[in-house]
C-alpha positions as CSV (number, residue, x, y, z in Angstrom):
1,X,-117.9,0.5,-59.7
2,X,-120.6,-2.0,-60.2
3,X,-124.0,-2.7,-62.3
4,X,-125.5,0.6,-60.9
5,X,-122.7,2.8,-61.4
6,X,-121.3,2.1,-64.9
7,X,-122.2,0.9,-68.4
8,X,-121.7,-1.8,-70.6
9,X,-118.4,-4.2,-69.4
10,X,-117.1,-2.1,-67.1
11,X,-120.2,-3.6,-64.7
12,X,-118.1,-6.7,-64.5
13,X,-115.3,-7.7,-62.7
14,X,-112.2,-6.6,-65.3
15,X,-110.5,-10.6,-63.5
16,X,-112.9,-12.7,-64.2
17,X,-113.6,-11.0,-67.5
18,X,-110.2,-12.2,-68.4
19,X,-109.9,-15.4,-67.1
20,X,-113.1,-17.5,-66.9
21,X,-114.5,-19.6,-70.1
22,X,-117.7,-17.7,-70.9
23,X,-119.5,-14.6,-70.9
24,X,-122.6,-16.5,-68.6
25,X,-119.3,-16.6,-65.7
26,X,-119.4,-12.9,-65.8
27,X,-119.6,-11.2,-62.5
28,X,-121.1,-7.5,-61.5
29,X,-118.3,-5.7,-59.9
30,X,-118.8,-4.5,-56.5
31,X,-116.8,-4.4,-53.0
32,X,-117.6,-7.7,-51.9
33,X,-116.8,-9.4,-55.4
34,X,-113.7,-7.2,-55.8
35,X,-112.1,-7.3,-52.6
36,X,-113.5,-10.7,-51.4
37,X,-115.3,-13.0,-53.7
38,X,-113.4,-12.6,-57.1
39,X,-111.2,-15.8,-57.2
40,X,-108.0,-13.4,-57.3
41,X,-108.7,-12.1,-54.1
42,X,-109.8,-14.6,-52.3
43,X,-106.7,-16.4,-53.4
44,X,-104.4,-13.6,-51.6
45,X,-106.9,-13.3,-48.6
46,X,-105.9,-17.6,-48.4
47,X,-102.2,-16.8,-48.7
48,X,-102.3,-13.9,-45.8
49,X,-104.6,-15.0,-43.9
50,X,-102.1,-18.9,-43.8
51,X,-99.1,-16.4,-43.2
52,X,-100.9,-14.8,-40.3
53,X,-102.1,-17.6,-38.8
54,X,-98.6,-19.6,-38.7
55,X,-97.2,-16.3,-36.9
56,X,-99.9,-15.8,-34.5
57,X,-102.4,-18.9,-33.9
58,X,-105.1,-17.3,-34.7
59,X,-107.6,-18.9,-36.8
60,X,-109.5,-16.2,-39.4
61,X,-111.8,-18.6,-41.7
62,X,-111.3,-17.7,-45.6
63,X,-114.9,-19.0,-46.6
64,X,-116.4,-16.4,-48.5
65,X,-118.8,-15.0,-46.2
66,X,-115.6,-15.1,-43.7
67,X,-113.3,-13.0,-45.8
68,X,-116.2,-10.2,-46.1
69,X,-116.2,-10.4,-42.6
70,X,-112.5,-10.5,-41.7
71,X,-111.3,-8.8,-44.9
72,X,-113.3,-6.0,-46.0
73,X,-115.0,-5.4,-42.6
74,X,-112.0,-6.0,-40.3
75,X,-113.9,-8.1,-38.0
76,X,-111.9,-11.3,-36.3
77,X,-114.2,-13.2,-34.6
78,X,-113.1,-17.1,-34.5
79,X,-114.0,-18.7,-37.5
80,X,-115.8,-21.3,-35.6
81,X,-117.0,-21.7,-32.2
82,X,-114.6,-21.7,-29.8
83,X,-114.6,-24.8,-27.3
84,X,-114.6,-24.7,-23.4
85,X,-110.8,-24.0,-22.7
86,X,-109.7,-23.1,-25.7
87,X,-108.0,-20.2,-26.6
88,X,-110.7,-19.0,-28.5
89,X,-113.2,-19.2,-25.5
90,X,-111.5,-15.8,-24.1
91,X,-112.1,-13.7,-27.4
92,X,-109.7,-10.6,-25.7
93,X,-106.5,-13.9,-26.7
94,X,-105.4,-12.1,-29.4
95,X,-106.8,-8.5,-29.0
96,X,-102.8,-7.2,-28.5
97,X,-102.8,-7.8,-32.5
98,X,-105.2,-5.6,-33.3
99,X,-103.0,-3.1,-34.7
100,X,-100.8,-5.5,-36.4
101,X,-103.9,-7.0,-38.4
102,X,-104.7,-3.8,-39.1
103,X,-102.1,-2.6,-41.1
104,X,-102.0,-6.4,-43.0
105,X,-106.0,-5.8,-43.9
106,X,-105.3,-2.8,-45.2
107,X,-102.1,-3.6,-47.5
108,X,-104.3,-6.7,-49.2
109,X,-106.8,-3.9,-49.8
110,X,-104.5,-1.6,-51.1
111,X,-103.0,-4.4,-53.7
112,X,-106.1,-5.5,-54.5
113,X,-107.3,-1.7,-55.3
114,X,-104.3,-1.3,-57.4
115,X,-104.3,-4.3,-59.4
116,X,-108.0,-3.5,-59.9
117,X,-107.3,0.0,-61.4
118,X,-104.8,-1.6,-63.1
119,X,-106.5,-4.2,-65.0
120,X,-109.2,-1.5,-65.6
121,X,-106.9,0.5,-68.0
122,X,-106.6,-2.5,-70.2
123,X,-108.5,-3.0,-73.1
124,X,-111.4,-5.7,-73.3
125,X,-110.1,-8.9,-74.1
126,X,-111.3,-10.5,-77.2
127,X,-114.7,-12.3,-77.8
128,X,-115.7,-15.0,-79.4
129,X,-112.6,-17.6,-78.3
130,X,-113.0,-21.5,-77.7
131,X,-110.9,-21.4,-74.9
132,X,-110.1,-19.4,-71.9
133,X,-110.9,-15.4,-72.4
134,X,-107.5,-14.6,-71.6
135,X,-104.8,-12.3,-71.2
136,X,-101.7,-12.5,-69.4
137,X,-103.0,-9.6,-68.1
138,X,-104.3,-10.7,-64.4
139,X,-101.3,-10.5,-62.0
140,X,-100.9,-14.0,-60.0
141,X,-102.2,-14.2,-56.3
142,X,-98.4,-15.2,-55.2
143,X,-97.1,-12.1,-57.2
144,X,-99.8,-9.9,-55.3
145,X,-98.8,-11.5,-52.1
146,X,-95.4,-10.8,-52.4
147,X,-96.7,-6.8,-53.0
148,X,-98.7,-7.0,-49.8
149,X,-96.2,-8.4,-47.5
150,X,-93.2,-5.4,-49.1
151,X,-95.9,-3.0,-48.8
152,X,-96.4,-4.5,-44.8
153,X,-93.1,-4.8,-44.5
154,X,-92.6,-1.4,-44.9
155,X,-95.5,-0.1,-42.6
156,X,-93.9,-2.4,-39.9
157,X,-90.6,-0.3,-40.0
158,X,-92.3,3.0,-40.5
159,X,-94.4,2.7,-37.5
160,X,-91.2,1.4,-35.0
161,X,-89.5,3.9,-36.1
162,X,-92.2,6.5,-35.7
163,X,-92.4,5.5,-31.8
164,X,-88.8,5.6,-31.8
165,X,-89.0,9.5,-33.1
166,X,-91.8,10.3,-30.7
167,X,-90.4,8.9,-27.6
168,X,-87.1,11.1,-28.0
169,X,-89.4,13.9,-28.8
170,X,-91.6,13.5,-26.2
171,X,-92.1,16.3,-23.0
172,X,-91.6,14.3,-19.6
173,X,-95.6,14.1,-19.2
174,X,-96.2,10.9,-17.1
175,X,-99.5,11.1,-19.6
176,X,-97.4,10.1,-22.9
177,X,-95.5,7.0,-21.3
178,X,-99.0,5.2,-22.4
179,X,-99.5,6.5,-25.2
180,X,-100.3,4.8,-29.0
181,X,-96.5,5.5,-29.7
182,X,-95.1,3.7,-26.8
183,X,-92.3,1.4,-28.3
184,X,-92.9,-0.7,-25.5
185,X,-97.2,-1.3,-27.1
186,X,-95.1,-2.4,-30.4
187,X,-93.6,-4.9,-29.2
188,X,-96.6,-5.9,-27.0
189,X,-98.6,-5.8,-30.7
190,X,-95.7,-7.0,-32.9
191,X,-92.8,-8.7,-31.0
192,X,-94.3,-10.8,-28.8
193,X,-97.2,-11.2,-31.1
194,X,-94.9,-13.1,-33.5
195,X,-95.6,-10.6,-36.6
196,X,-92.1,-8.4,-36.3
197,X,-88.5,-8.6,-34.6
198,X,-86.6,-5.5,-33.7
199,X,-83.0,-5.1,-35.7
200,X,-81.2,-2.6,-33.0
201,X,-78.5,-0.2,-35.3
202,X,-79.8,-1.5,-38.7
203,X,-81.0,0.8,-41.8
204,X,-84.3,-1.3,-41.0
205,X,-85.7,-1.1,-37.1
206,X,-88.3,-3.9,-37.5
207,X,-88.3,-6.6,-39.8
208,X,-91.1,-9.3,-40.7
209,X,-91.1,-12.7,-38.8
């Protein structure tokens, strides 16, 4: 990926290849561009990042240098300074979702690595055009939104019903009654945190808010 490790077009972002007006709008791939800066994913990074904070509260700023920070390095510092008694003053507010923003980083990444590879297989779109370089090629941030929440979706259900699993398994060790695969931390992280609800004799355990 990127100017230093390939040749010719494949230096540049295979999106913005695709969709902007001229070859002088071309961008070196890299991880920052591809996962952050390229228009496509900075667009899903503003769709998740509204979904999480009208779960939650918490404010994650999507300015560029903000979604390196918060998307691709996982940090979630506020996105501006907190004031005296606000929530944001006592930065441990929302350390409960830890987990839960986990798993949502990682799904945008794994979209955006997909549609990435994706778009790589295609061929080069065509030069010399008046208008838009263009292909309806590029998937559409809602339609990768929509892939990031399923794939969430699923993780949400896979890990409830992991602790469920675990906790019936477990030996009678005070030791494991606080451990990572407590259901009780799950709904400490998810439940209360306003990301899941638990569906009690259903083919799915935990379901998105």
């Amino acid at each position: 990926m990127g100017e230093n490790k390939a040749k010719g077009d494949a230096r540049y972002c295979g999106h913005c290849e695709r969709t902007h007006l001229t070859s002088s709008d071309r961008h070196f791939e890299s991880i920052t561009h591809t996962f952050a800066l390229c228009p496509l994913a900075s667009s899903v990074w503003a769709l998740a990042l509204s979904w999480w904070y009208q779960r939650t509260g918490e404010i994650l700023g999507s300015s560029p240098s903000n979604l390196v920070r918060v998307g691709i390095l996982g940090f979630r510092d506020p996105a501006s300074p907190p004031t005296p008694g606000s929530v944001f003053a006592n930065q441990t507010f929302f350390a409960h979702l830890q987990e839960s923003w986990d798993f949502l980083r990682c799904c945008v990444l794994r979209i955006l690595s997909n549609e990435r590879n994706r778009i790589c297989l295609l061929p080069p779109p065509p030069l010399g055009l008046s208008g838009p370089r263009l292909s309806a090629s590029s998937a559409s941030p809602r339609l990768l939104f929509i892939l990031v929440m399923r794939n969430f979706a699923t993780l949400a259900n896979n890990r409830y019903s992991m602790t469920l699993q675990r906790r019936d398994r477990r030996d009678k060790s005070a030791s494991l009654e606080s451990s990572l695969n407590a259901p009780e931390l799950f709904r400490a992280s998810w439940v209360r945190g306003g990301i899941a609800k638990i569906l009690p004799n259903r083919t799915m355990n935990a379901v998105l808010v």
